[in-house]
C-alpha positions in Angstrom: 45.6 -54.5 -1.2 44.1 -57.2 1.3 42.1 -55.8 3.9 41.4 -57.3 7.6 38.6 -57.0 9.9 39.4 -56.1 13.4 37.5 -58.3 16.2 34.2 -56.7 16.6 34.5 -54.3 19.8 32.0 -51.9 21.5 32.5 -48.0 20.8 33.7 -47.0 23.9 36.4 -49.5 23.2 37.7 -48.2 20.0 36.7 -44.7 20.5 39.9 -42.5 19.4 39.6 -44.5 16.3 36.3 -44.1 15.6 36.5 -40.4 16.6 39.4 -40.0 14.4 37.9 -41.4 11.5 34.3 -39.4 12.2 36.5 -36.5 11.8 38.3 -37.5 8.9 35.5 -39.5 7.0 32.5 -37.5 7.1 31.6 -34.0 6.4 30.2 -33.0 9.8 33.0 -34.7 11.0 33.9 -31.5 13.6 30.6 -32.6 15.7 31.9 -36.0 16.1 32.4 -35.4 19.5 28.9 -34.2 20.0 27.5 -36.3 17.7 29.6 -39.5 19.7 28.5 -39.0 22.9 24.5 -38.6 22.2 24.6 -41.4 19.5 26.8 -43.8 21.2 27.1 -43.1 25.1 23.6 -41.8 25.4 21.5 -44.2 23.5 19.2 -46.2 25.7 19.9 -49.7 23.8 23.2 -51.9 24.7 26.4 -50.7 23.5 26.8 -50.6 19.9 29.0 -53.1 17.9 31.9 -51.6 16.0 34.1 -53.3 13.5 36.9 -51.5 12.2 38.9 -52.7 8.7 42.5 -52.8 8.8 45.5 -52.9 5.7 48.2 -55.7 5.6 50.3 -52.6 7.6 47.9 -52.7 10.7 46.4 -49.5 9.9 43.0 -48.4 10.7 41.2 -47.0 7.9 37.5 -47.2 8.5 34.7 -48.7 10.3 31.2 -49.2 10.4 28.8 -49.7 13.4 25.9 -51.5 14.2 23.4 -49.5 16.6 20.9 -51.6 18.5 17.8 -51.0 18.7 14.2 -52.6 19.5 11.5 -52.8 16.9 8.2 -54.7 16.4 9.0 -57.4 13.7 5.8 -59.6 13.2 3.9 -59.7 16.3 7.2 -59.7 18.4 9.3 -56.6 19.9 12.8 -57.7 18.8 16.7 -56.7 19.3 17.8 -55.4 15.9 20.5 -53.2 14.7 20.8 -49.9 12.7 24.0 -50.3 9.9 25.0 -46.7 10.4 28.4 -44.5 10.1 30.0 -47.0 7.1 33.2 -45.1 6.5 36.5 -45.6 4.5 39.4 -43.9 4.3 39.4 -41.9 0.8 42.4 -43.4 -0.6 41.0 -47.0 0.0 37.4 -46.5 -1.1 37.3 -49.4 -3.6 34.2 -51.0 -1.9 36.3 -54.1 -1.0 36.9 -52.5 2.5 33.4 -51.5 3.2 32.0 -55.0 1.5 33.9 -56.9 4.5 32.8 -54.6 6.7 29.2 -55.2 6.1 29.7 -58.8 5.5 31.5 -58.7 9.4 28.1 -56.7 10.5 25.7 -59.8 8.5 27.7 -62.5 10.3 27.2 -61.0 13.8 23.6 -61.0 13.1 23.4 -64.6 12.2 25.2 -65.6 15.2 23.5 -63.1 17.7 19.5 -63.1 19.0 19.1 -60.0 16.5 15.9 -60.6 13.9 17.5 -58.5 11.5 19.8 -55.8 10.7 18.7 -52.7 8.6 20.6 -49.8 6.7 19.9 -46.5 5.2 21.9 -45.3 2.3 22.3 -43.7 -1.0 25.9 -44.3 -2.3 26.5 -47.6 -0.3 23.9 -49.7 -1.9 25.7 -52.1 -4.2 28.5 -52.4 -0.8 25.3 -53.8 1.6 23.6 -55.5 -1.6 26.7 -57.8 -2.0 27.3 -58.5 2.0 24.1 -60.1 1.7 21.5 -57.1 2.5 17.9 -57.1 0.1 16.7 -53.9 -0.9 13.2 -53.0 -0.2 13.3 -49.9 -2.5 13.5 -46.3 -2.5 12.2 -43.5 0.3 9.3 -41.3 -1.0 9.9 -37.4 -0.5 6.8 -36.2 0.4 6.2 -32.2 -0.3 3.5 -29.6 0.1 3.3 -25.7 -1.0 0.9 -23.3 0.9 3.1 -20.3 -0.5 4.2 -20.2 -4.8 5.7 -17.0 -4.7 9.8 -18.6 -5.5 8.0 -20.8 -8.1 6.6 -18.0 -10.2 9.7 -16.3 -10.2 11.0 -18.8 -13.1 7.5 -17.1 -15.3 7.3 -13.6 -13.5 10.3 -11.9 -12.9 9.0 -8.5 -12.1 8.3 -8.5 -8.1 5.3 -6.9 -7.5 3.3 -8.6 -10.3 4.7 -11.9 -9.1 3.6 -11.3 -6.0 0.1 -10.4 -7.2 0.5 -13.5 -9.2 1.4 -15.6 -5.9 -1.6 -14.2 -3.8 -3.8 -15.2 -5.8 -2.6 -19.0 -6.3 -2.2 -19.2 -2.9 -5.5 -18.1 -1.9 -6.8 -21.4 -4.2 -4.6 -23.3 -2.8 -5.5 -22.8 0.6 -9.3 -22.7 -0.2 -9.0 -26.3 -1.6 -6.6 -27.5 1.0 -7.8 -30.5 2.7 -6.9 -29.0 6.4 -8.9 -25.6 5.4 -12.3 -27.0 6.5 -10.8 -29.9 8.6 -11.9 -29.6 12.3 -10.8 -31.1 15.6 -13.4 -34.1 16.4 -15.9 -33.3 18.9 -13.6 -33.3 22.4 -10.4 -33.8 20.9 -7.7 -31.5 21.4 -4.2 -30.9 19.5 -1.5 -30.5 22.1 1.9 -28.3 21.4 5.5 -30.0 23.0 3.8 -32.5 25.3 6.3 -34.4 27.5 7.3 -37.7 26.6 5.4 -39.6 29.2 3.6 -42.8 29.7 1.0 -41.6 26.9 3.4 -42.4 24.1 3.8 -45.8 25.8 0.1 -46.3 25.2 -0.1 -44.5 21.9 3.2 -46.6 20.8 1.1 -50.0 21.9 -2.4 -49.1 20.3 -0.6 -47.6 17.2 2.1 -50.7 16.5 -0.6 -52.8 15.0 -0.7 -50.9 12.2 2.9 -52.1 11.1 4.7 -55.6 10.8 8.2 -54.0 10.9 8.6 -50.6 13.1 11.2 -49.2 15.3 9.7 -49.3 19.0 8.8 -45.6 20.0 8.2 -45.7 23.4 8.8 -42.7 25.6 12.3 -43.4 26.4 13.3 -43.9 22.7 11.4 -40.5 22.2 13.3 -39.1 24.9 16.6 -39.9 23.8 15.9 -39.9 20.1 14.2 -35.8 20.1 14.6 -35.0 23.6 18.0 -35.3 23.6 19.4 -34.1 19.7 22.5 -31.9 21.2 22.2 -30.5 18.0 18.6 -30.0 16.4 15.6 -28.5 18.6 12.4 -30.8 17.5 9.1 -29.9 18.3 6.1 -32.0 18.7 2.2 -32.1 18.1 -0.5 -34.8 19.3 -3.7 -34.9 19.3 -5.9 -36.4 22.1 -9.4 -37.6 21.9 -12.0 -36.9 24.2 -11.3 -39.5 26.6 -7.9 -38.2 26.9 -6.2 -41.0 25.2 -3.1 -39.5 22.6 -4.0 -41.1 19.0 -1.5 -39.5 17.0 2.1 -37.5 17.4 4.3 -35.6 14.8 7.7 -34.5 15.6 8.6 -32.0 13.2 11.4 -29.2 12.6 10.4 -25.2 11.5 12.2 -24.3 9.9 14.2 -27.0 8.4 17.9 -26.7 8.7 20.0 -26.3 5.4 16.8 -25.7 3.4 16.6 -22.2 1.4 13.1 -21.7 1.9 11.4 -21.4 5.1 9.9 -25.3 5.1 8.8 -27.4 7.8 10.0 -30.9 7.8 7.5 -34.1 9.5 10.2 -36.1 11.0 8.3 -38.7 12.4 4.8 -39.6 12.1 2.7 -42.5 14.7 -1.1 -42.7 14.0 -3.0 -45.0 15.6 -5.7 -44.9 13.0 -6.7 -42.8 9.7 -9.0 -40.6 11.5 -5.8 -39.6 13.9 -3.8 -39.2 10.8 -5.9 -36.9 9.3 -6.6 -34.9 12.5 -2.7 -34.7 12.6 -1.7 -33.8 9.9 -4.4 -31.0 9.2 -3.5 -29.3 12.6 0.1 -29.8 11.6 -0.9 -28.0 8.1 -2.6 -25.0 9.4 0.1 -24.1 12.6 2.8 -24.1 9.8 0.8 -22.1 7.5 0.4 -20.2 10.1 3.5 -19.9 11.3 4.6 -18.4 7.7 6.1 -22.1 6.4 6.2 -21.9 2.4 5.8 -25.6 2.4 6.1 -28.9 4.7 8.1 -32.0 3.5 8.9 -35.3 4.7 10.5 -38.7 3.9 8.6 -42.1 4.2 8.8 -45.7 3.3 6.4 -48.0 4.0 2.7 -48.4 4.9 -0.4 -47.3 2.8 -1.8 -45.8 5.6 0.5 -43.2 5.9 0.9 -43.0 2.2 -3.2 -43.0 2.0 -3.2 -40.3 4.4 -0.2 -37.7 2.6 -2.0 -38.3 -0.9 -5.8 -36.8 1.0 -3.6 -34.0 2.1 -2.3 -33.0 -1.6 1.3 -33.2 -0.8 3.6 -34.4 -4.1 5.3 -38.0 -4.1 8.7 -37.2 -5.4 11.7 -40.2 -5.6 14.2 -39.7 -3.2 17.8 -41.2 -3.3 17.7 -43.5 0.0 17.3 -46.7 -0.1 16.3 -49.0 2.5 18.2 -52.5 2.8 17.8 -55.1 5.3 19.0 -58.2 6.1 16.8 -60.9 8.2 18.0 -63.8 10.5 18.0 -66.8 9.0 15.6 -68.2 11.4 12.7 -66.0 10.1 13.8 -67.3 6.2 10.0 -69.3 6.5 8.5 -64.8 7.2 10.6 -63.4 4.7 8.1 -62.6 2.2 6.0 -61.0 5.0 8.7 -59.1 6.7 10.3 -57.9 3.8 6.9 -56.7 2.1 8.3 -53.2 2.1 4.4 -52.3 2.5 4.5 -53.8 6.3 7.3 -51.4 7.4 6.9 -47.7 9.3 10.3 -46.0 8.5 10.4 -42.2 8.8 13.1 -39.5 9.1 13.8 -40.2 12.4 15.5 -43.7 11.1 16.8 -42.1 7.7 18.4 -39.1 9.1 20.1 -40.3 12.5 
């Protein structure tokens, strides 16, 4: 069957299609209209571009968007776009659909003032590999246990040795924990559900250096991004130093949604140094342990210092199935090596799950 491409429109312009096949397409399809209206009406970038794909008898049967947004791409804060909410029709899923679909998305970027256009996937690889898209590689899931009591049940099946079993471990655990003997630096302070204000604007500024490739997370984009989740309540921890300046912030869920066990889930991390990290992440550490977490996870890609910084506070690097692609204006083909080194981007959950 040949497939079309629909001229390239603006959601709000195609929205009882895209709706409709949000509904159809997806299985959390019955928020679309929730989901719609905070990720497309309420964003704080330009409209999004949406292209929808079209059979020889005019009907619509899928689409893909492209969400703009700003980011930090060498020493420059530049327009790019999010790939996000590929779809296709079950009965035509044979990838030539979604392949012109992403090959519509690469052409508006090469004709636009975008730097680059980046996607998030882990069944639509080979679809944004052959429109033209270079994959960087593979998230890291990130995981830490304060609690081993549903591990030991695959040895111990008898409860109250288990659990005998389980105190004990845990007790180690938490005596060789990096956060156990961790402290606050003299004057600093850990602050619970700060506003978003002018702070993160600094912290954003002094913290971006750190990264060649980073979405911008200024207070606005914080605002809209956690503030304003219709469906997730995210919480948030920074730490200030003695002058008052923030030098870190985590946004985090407890607990997770979907998850068994009581985890916590880091879904954004912004340090503005190692030191901050640290301080973060061991004040994170002990309010979740405290707060009866069995664990904390999170998903990264991207720069040794964050890497450097999970690995001091013994949580396990597993694989995870995303993949991060991107593809970059031809105009920066002379940066490529630099802005593709998957080592000078900051991607976290707040990208990978949106």
């Amino acid at each position: 069957m040949n497939y079309t491409i629909a001229a390239p429109a603006t959601a709000a312009d195609v929205k009882e299609d895209l709706l409709r096949l949000l509904r159809s397409n997806f299985p959390w399809g019955h928020d679309a209209d929730v989901w719609y209206r905070w990720g497309y009406e309420q964003s704080p970038f330009p409209p999004n571009m949406c292209w929808l794909v079209e059979t020889e008898a005019r009907e619509r049967v899928g689409f893909t968007a492209l969400m703009p947004r700003r980011m930090k791409v060498g020493e420059q804060v530049c327009e790019t776009g999010q790939a996000a909410n590929l779809n296709v029709a079950a009965e035509h899923r044979n990838a030539l659909a979604a392949v012109k679909l992403q090959r519509a998305v690469v052409s508006h970027v090469e004709r636009s003032e975008m730097a680059l256009a980046f996607g998030i996937t882990k069944n639509a690889v080979a679809v944004l590999s052959r429109a033209g898209y270079r994959d960087l590689g593979g998230f890291s899931r990130w995981i830490k246990f304060f609690r081993t009591e549903h591990k030991l049940a695959r040895w111990i099946p008898w409860k109250w040795p288990r659990r005998v079993a389980a105190a004990i471990v845990d007790l180690g655990l938490r005596l060789r924990a990096a956060e156990t003997f961790h402290r606050l630096p003299h004057g600093w302070q850990a602050l619970f559900d700060p506003p978003f204000d002018d702070r993160f604007d600094d912290l954003w500024r002094t913290a971006s250096v750190n990264f060649g490739v980073a979405t911008e997370r200024t207070s606005e984009y914080l605002r809209w991004r956690f503030g304003g989740d219709p469906q997730l309540q995210y919480r948030v921890l920074a730490v200030q130093d003695a002058d008052g300046r923030l030098r870190g912030s985590a946004i985090y869920l407890f607990p997770e949604p979907g998850e068994p066990l009581p985890l916590g889930a880091i879904i954004d991390l912004l340090p503005t140094d190692a030191e901050a990290l640290d301080t973060l992440l061991a004040a994170l550490c002990r309010h979740l342990r405290n707060a009866g977490a069995v664990g904390v996870q999170t998903m990264y890609f991207g720069s040794p210092l964050v890497e450097a910084g999970l690995n001091r506070f013994q949580f396990f690097r597993r694989d995870s199935e995303f993949r991060l692609l991107a593809y970059l204006h031809p105009r920066l083909k002379d940066h490529q090596a630099e802005l593709l080194d998957p080592s000078r981007w900051h991607v976290t959950d707040a990208e990978a799950k949106f």
